[in-house]
Residue, then its C-alpha position, 0 to 999 in steps of 0.5 A: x519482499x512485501x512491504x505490509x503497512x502495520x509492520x512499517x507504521x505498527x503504532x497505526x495498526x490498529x487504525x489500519x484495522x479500523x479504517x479498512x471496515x470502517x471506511x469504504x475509500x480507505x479499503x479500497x486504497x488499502x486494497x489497491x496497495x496490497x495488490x500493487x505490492x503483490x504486482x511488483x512482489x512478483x516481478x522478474x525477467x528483464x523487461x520488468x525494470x520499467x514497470x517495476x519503476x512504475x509500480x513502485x512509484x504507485x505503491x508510494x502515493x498510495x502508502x503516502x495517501x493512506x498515511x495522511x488519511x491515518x493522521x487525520x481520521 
């Protein structure tokens, strides 16, 4: 199951919007959260319990960093 950000905050959709053409940083955050959902989207077979934990963890600060980002532009 992917996790898309304007579904899970969709009042800041369009601040997602615009803060991805608007802001370099934040795109590249933006973009490195969707890849990491992807990673973990796409995980199976015993031995991805670990990374998945790893991975989840990552998706977490990332969504937690672009949303104080949000708050504050």
């Amino acid at each position: 199951m992917s996790y898309s950000l304007a579904y899970e905050f969709p009042d800041l959709a369009a601040h997602f919007d615009r803060l991805s053409k608007s802001d370099q940083e934040f795109a590249a955050q933006l973009a490195s959260y969707y890849a990491v959902d992807a990673r973990i989207t796409s995980l199976s077979g015993t031995d991805a319990g670990v990374l998945l934990s790893d991975l989840a963890d990552q998706r977490l600060r990332l969504k937690e960093s672009l949303f104080r980002q949000l708050l504050e532009k």
